[in-house]
Each structure stands twice: as C-alpha cells, then as structure tokens.
N, C-alpha and C positions, 0 to 999 in steps of 0.2 A: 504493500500500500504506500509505503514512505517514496519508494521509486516512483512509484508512479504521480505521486505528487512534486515529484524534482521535474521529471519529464513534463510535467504538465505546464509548471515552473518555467521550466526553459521554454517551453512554447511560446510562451505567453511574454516572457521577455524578446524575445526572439520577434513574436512580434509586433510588440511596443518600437523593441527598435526600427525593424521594414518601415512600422508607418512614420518615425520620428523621418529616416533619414528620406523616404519617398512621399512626405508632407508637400511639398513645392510641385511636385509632379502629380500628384492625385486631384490636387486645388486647380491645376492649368486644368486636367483634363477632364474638371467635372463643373469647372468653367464652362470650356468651350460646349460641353454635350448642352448646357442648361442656357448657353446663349442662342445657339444653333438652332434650336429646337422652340427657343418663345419665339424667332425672330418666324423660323418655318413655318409655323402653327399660327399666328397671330396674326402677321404681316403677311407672307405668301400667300398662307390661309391651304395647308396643306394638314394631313393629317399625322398622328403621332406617330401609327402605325407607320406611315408613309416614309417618315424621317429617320424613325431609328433604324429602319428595314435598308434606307438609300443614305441618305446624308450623312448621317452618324454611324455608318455601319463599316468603317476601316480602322484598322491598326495604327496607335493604339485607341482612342475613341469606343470602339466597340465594345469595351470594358466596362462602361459606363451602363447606367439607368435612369431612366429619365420618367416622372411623373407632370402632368398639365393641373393647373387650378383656373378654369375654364372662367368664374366669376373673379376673380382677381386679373386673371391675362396673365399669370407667372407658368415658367418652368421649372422643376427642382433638377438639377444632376448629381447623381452621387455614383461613389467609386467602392464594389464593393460594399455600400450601407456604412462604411468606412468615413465619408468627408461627403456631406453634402453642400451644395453653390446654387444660388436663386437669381432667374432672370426676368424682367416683367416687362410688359409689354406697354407704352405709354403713346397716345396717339397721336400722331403727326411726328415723334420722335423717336417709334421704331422700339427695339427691344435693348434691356441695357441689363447685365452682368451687375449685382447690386453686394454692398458688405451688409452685415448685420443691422449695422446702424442708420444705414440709409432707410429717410422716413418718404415711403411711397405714396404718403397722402397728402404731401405738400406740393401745392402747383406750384406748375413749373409754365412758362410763356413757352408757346407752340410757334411755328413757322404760319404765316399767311399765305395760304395758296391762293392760284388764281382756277377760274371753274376749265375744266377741261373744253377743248371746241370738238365736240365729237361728230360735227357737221361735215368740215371739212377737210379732203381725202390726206390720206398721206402722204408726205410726210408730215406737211404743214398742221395738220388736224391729226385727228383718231380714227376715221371713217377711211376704209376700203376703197381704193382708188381700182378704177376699170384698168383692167387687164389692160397690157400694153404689149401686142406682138412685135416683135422686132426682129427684121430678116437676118440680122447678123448674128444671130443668138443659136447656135445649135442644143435646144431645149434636150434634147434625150441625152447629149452628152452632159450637158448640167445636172441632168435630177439624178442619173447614174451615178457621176461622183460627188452628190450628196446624200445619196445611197448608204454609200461603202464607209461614210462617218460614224454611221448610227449600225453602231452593232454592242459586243458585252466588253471589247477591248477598247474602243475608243470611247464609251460611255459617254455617248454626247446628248444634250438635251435640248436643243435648237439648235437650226441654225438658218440665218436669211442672209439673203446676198439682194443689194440695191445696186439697181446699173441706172444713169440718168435721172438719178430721183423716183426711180421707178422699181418696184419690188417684183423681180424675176423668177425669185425661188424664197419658197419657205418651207422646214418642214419641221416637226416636234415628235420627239420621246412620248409613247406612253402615259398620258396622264399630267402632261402639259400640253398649253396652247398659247394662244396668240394674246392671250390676257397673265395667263402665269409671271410673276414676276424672279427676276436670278439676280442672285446675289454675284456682285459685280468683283467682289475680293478687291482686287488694287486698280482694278478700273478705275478705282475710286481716287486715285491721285491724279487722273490725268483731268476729272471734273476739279479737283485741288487746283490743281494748278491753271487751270483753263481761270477760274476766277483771276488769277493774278493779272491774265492778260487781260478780261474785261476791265481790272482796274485800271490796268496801266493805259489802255485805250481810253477812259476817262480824265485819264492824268492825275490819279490819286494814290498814284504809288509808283517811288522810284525804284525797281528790281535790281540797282546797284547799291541800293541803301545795307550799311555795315554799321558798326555799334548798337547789334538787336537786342540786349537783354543787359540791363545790369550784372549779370554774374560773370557777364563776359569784360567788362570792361578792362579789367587787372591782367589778361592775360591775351595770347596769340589768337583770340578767337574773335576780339571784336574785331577783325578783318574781315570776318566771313560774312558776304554777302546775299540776300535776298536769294539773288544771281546763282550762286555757289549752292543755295541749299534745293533751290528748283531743280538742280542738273545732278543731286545727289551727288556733291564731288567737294563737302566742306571743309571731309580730314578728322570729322568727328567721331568719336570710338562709337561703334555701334554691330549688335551680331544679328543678324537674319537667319534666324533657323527654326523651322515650324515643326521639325523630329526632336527636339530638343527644349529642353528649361535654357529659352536664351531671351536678348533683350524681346524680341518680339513678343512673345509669348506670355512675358510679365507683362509687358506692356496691355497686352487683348484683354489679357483675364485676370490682372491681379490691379490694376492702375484704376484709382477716383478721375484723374486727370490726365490723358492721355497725352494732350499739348505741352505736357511739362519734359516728360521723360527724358527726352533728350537735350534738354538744357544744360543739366549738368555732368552731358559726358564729357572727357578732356581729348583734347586733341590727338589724333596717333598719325595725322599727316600735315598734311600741305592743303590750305584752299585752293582749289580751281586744278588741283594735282593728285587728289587722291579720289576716286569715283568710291563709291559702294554704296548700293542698294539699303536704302532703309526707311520702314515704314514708320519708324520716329521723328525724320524728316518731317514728312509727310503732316504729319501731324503737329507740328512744330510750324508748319506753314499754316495752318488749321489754327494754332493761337495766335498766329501774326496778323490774320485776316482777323480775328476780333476787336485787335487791337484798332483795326482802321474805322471801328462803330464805335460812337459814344453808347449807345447801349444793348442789350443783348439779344433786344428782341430784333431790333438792323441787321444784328449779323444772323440770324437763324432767317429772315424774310431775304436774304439778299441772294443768300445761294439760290434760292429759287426764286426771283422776281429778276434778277440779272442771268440766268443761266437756265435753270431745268425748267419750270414752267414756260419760260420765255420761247422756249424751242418746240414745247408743248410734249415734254417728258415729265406728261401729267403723272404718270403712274411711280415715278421713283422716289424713294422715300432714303434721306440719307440720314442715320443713326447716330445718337451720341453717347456719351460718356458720360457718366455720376455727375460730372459738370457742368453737363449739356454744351458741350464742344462739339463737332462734329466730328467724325472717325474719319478724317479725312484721308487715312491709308487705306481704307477695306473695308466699310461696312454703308455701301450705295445701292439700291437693291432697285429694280425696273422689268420691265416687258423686252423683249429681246428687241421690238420694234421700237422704242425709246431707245435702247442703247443703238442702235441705228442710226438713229435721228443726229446721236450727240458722235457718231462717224461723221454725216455729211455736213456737218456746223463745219469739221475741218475743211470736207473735200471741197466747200465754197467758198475757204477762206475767211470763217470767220463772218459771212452773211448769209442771213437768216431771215428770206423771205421780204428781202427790199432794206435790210438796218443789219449791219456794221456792227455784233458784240464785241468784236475785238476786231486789232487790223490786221491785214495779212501777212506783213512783217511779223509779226505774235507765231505765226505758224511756220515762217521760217525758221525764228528762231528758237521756239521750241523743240522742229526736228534739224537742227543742228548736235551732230556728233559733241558729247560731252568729254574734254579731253580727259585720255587714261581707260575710256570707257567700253575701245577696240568698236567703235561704231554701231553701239549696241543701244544707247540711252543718247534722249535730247532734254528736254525741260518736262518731266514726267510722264513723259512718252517714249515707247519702245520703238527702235529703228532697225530697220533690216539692212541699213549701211553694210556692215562686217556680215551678212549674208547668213542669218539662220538659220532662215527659210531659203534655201539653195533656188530652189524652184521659183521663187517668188519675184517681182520686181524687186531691186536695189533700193528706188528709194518710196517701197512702202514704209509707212509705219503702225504705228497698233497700241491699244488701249489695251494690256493685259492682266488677269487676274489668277490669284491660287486657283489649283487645280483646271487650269485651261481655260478661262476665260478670256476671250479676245474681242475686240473690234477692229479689225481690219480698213485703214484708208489705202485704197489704189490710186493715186492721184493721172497717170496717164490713164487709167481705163477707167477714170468715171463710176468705180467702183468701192462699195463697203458691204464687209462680210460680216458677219455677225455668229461666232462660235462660241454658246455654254456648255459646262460639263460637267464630268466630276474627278479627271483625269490630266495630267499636263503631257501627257505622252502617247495622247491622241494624233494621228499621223494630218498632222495639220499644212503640211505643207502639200501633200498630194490633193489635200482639197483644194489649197489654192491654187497648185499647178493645173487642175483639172477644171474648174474656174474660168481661171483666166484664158485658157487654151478652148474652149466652149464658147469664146466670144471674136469675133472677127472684126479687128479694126484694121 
C-alpha cells in the first residue's frame, strides 16, 4: 500500500511539474481554440461542430475542447480540463480573447458603418452583375484548373478570379458561398497599411516621420521610421513563429494591448537594413494610426468610412484587442468577393469608382522591393519580384495570409484572384499559371 502511495506521489508530482513547465503552451493553445471558434461561430456564423471538425482540427490545436454560451456570445477553450481561456463575441468588434478580469459589461464605442448598396452590381455594389462573355477567355481551360484546387490536399475554400472588373470564375468548398465570410490572417496588414497611404494622400501623415514613441528616444531607435516599419525592415528584435511559444503567439493570445508589444523590443539591426517579417509591426502601425485621432471612436469609424465601407466591403469586420485597437496583423474577416474588391482598389491605382483613396504613386511605392528582402516584401505587400511563384508574372503582387490566404493583383492582365484555405502549401502557382494561360491577350 505505502508503494503505491509513492507511485501515486510521483505521478502526481510529475504532473504538477508537465503543467508548471507546459503552462505558457496550454494558455496559447486554448487561447487560440476559444478565439477561433467565438470568432467562427459568432461572426462567420458557422457551427461548432463545423469548427472543431475543420478549423481547429490540426496539430497541435486539436488537443483542445471547446464549449459555446450561445446567450453571452463567448467560447470557452481548454486543454485537457487542464487550463481553460474565454472569448466573446462583441458586435461590430468581432470576437476578443478576454483575462479574468476583463468586465464584459462595460461598453465599449463600436465603428459606424455605412448601409450596404446591395443594388448595384459588382464590384461597385453587392448585387450580381450579368454574365460577361469574352472571346479571349478559354472558359473550360479556367474552371478545369480551378478544379484541381479544391481537393483534400490543397484544402481550399474559395476561390474567384476578376478579369476587367468582371467576375469570370467563382467556385466554393462544401458549405460555403458567396456570402461566407474568411478570415483574412495577414491580409490584414496590407488593409494596415493601405490606410497609411489614404492618409498620406490627404496629407496627414508624413511616412518619413522618426522619433515615434518616447521609449525610443534615448537610444538607436528613434531613427526608425514610419517608412522603415511599413516595409518591415526597422532592425527591431522580433520572432515569427506560429509552431512555437514565440513573440507572435504571446502577442495573439496572451496580450490586453497588442499595439504595444513591440515597442519595447531593442534593436538587433540596422533601419532600412534588416527586413523581417512581423506581425508586431503591424500592429505597432495599428497604434500609430490612433494616435492621428483625437478620439477613439475616429479611429474605429475611419478604417471603415476611408477604406472598407468606402469600397463597399460591407461584409468585413476587423477585430480588436482588450483595448479595442484593431489586430491590425491578422484578425480582418470578409466575403471572398470583398477581398476582391480591396485587389482591384490596387489594380486601378488606388480609384474607386471616379475618387482617388490614395494616389498611384502609394502603389508604387508600396510594391517596391524592401531592401534585404530578396524581392519578396514592398510596404505590407507580398511581391513576386524574387519569383515565388515561378509561373506567375514578375511583377504580380498579393495580399497574403496564415495558412494560404491570398489576393492576387495581375496588373498586365487586368486581373485579381482571390484564394482561401486552410493550407499554405496548396499548389498555388499552377493555379495561376493555368489562369493566366486560359486568357489571351
């Protein structure tokens, strides 16, 4: 009997310690299950079953359990019965990752939307525009290789291709349609950044502006530029990694304030010399735009009365933070046909239906090659400069997101493609080579 009280003993210590030292990793990943799933359920407007079956169903995630409270709008996640994380659903501001102490009953000021125009066709409106035959379109070679996207390996769940403002091809996944909305993952930097250039096109914001933040002031960093931090190339220490407990991932699921995070990392390069990827940026541009509103409800109306509504990407809803900041790295959620819409704002340069949100110069120089960056990244936009996409034009670019989300601008073919999923290693270039080769200029 006494052994088996040692045994029992040691178990029990044994796993005191697992959860002591796998505390930080249970917390991300019952985070993510309980964000995931109020934003799916609440805002998509999908089902639980649906979610944990698809969305939340990979390594390690799938470890997880997720329960809905229908009359609150929250999700719980827990790991194991181990560590449970609550996320709740708040409207017009999307679903938010919440601590204990956050009081859910306190309002909070919502964005002002403008009424959708469901009258007229697309893309301008909501409303189904007539069929547009076009002799140079070989249609059977198009919807074949949109075909061969949607299977169990590429996991794709839309995708439309717009040639002359005209929608060519569309098709959808089982159990979505033309109204579902996809979560845009880092789509969501390039609406980030797209603001900066409507400001700058107003004139209310210099993108060379340096001395941003008092913490910076004492040291190599108030050099770093607006400029610097758009092109992700500021020098600031920061780690991108979504398989691991790294800055990201404290940042998604453990951060009240996401705009802050990377303020105080310290330098580990050179401005305008050191590229790297980070959705702390991002977000860091996210509290610099606040800063240009004297108060908070300006800056929650402006992303959508300057940009989404304005384009009439009624359907997209971008999420915030405990702070009510907006996740300006990854949390933009839309209709496949909205993120469409916010392709061809680029492919017209920034006009939108007779008015100039930004000026063309803005789209040069956001896809301008970032140096260090091997022609990969421009001003929060992905570049096929340095040739990804083998098959693809040189100087496409694209609006990308986790696990394979893209918007594709073709600027010689007058084209934007539009690919969701759940996969980053969906064979995306043969789509576009077969695409592009399906149309004859």
């Amino acid at each position: 009997m006494k052994s088996f009280k040692r045994i029992l003993l040691l178990i029990v210590i044994a796993l005191g310690i697992a959860i002591y030292y796998n505390y930080p990793k249970l917390n991300i990943l019952a985070g993510y299950s309980a964000k995931n799933t109020a934003s799916s359920i609440f805002l998509a407007g999908r089902s639980l079953e649906f979610t944990d079956a698809n969305d939340n169903n990979f390594s390690p995630i799938n470890v997880t359990s997720d329960e809905i409270n229908i009359e609150e709008k929250s999700a719980t996640g827990s790991v194991y019965g181990l560590l449970k994380r609550k996320a709740v659903y708040r409207e017009g501001l999307g679903a938010v990752l919440i601590t204990n102490d956050f009081d859910i009953t306190k309002p909070q000021p919502t964005p002002k939307r403008s009424t959708p125009d469901n009258n007229t066709p697309f893309p301008y409106g909501n409303a189904d525009h007539k069929d547009t035959i076009f002799s140079n379109i070989d249609y059977k070679k198009l919807n074949e290789t949109i075909d061969t996207i949607f299977n169990d390996r590429n996991q794709t769940r839309s995708v439309i291709v717009v040639y002359k403002d005209k929608i060519i091809a569309e098709k959808y996944d089982t159990g979505f349609t033309k109204e579902s909305k996809q979560l845009g993952w880092s789509m969501t930097k390039s609406i980030t950044g797209t603001l900066f250039g409507i400001l700058k096109c107003k004139g209310k914001i210099d993108i060379q502006q340096s001395d941003l933040f008092p913490e910076w002031e004492s040291d190599d960093r108030k050099d770093i530029t607006i400029h610097n931090l758009l092109q992700m190339n500021s020098g600031l220490e920061w780690e991108e990694d979504y398989n691991t407990i790294s800055d990201v991932t404290k940042m998604l699921f453990l951060e009240k304030d996401m705009t802050k995070v990377q303020i105080n990392k310290p330098l580990v390069g050179k401005p305008n010399e050191t590229w790297n990827y980070s959705s702390g940026t991002s977000n860091l541009l996210s509290g610099i735009l606040r800063t240009k509103f004297n108060t908070q409800q300006e800056y929650l109306d402006f992303w959508y009365s300057a940009l989404i509504d304005k384009i009439g990407m009624n359907s997209m809803i971008v999420e915030t933070d405990m702070s009510n900041h907006y996740v300006g790295s990854s949390y933009a959620w839309a209709t496949t046909r909205d993120w469409a819409k916010f392709g061809l704002l680029y492919l017209h340069n920034g006009e939108w239906n007779g008015e100039h949100l930004f000026d063309e110069d803005w789209v040069d120089y956001a896809t301008n090659p970032t140096p260090t960056s091997d022609g990969s990244y421009g001003a929060q936009i992905w570049l096929n400069a340095g040739g990804k996409f083998p098959d693809a034009p040189k100087n496409m670019y694209s609006f990308n997101g986790y696990k394979g989300q893209n918007v594709f601008i073709l600027p010689d073919q007058d084209l934007v493609v539009v690919r969701t999923g759940l996969t980053k290693n969906a064979d995306v270039n043969s789509l576009l080579k077969g695409i592009v080769n399906s149309i004859k200029h």
